[in-house]
C-alpha positions in Angstrom: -193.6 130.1 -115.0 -193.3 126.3 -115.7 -190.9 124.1 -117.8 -193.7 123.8 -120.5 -193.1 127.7 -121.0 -189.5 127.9 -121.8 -188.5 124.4 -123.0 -189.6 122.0 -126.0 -188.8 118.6 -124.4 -189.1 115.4 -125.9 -188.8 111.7 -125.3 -186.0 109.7 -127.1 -187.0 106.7 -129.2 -188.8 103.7 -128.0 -186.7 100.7 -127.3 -189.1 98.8 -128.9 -188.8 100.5 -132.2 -185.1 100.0 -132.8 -184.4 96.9 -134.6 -181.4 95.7 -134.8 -180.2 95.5 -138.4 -177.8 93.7 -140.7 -177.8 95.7 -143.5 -175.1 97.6 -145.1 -177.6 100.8 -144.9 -177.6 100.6 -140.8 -175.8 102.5 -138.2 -174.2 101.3 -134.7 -175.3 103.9 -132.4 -174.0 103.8 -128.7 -177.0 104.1 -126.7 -177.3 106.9 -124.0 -177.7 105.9 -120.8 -177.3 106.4 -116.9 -173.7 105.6 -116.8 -173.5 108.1 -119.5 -175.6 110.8 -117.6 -173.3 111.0 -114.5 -169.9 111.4 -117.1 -171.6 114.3 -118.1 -172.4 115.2 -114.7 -168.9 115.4 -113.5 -167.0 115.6 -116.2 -165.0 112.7 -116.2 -165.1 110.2 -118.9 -165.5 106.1 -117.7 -164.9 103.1 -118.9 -165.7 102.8 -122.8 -166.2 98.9 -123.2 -169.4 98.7 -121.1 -171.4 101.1 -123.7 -174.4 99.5 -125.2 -174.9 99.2 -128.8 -177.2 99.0 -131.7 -176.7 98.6 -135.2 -180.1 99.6 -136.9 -181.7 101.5 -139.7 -183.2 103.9 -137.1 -182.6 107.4 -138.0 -183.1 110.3 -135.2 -182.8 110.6 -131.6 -179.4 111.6 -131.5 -177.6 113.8 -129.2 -175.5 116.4 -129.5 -172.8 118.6 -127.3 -174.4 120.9 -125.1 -178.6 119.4 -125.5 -179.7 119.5 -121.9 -180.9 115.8 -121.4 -183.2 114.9 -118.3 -183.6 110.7 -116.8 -187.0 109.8 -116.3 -185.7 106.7 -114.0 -183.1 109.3 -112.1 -184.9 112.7 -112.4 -181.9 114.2 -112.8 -180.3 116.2 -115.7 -177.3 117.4 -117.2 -175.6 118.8 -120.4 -174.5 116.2 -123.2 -170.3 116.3 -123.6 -167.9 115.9 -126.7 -167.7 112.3 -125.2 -170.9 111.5 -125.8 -171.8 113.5 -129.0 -174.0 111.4 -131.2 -175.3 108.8 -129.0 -178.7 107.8 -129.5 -181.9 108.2 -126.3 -184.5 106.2 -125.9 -187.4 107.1 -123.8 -186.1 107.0 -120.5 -184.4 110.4 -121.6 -186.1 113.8 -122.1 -184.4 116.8 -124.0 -185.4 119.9 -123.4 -184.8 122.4 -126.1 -185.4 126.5 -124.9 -187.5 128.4 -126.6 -187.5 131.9 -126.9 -186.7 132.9 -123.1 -183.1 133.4 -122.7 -182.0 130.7 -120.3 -178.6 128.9 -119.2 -178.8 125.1 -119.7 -176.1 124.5 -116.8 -178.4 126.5 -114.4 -181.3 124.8 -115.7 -179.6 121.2 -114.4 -178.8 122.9 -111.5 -182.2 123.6 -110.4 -183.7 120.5 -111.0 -180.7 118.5 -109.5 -180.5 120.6 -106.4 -183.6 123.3 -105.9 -185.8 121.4 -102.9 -189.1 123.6 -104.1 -188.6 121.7 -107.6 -187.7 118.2 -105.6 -190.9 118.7 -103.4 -192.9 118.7 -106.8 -191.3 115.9 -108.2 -192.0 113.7 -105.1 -195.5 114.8 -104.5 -196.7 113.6 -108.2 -194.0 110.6 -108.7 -195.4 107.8 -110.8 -195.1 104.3 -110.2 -195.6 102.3 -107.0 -192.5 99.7 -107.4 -190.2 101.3 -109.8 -190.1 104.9 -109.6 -190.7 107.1 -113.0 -190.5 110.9 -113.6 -192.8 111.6 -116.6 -192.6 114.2 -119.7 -196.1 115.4 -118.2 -194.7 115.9 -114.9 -191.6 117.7 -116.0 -193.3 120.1 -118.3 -195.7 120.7 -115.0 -192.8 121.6 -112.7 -193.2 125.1 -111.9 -189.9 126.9 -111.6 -188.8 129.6 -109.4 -188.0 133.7 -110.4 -185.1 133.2 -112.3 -182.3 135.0 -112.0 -180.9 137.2 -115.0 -178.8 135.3 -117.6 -175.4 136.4 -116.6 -176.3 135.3 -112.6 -177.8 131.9 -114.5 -174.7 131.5 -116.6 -172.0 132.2 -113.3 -174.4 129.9 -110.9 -174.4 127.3 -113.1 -170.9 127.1 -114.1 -170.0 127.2 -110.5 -172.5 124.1 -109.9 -170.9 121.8 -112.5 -167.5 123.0 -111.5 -168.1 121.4 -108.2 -169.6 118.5 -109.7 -166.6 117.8 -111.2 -164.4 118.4 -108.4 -166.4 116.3 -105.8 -166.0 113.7 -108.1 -162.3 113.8 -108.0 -162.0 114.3 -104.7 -164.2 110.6 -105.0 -161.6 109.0 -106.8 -158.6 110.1 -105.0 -160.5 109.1 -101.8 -161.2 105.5 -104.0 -157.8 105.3 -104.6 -156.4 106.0 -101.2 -158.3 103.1 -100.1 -157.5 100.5 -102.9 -153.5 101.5 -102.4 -154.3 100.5 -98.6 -156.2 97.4 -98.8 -153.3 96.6 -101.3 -150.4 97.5 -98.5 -152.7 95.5 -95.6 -152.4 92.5 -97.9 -148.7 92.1 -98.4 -148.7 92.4 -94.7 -149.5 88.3 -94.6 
């Protein structure tokens, strides 16, 4: 079975296609990006006044909670949060949309994030010489794995994003620890 088979995915809009707009008939939209991707990832919500914007007449491309969003420049994926309901992708961002096999969006991530059979593929037909790009084609080509039942999908990949989120705690206390001591080691002087 490949991701072709259980998912619709499509690209966001084209950069190129958003004009920005003065108009009282335009929206700002805060773009999605990869800043955006890892806050999702592990759950923590960063710093709001580095978000790109757009104010255009653009219509579509918007996210919602709980869309399953892949990065073409990461090749990683995750599920959209309340933080970031509404934002608007571009084309460096694939959403994949299930179709009528009954899948768990949280295990989905997890196996393209972690499963090394799916990471092998990935590598082997990789795009780009310089700058490294995972395409729509190549994702809908990835061919997954028996899957689990739903319940053992829903319980794995709870479980993944739940660690997700505490390794990245475990990061900032760790970041913390360190500024507090650089800090103390300077009012040594």
């Amino acid at each position: 079975m490949y991701i072709k088979d259980i998912f619709h995915s499509n690209t966001g809009v084209s950069q190129y296609r958003l004009e920005e707009s003065t108009s009282k008939n335009a929206v700002l939209y805060t773009l999605y990006g990869q800043n955006e991707l890892y806050e999702d990832l592990s759950g923590i919500p960063g710093d709001m006044s580095d978000r790109k914007q757009i104010r255009t007449e653009y219509k579509g491309s918007t996210l919602k909670v709980g869309d399953l969003i892949f990065s073409t420049i990461s090749g990683m994926a995750t599920l959209v949060t309340k933080d970031h309901d509404g934002y608007l992708f571009t084309q460096n961002y694939v959403r994949m949309e299930p179709l009528n096999t009954p899948i768990d969006k949280k295990y989905m991530a997890y196996l393209i994030n972690e499963n090394p059979k799916i990471k092998k593929q990935f590598k082997q037909n990789l795009q780009g010489s310089q700058v490294v790009r995972y395409s729509l084609s190549l994702l809908k080509e990835i061919q997954l794995p028996r899957l689990p039942s739903i319940e053992t999908q829903r319980i794995m990949g709870d479980i993944y994003f739940k660690q997700l989120r505490l390794k990245a705690l475990k990061q900032r206390v760790a970041d913390n620890t360190y500024r507090k001591a650089i800090i103390m080691l300077q009012g040594v002087n």
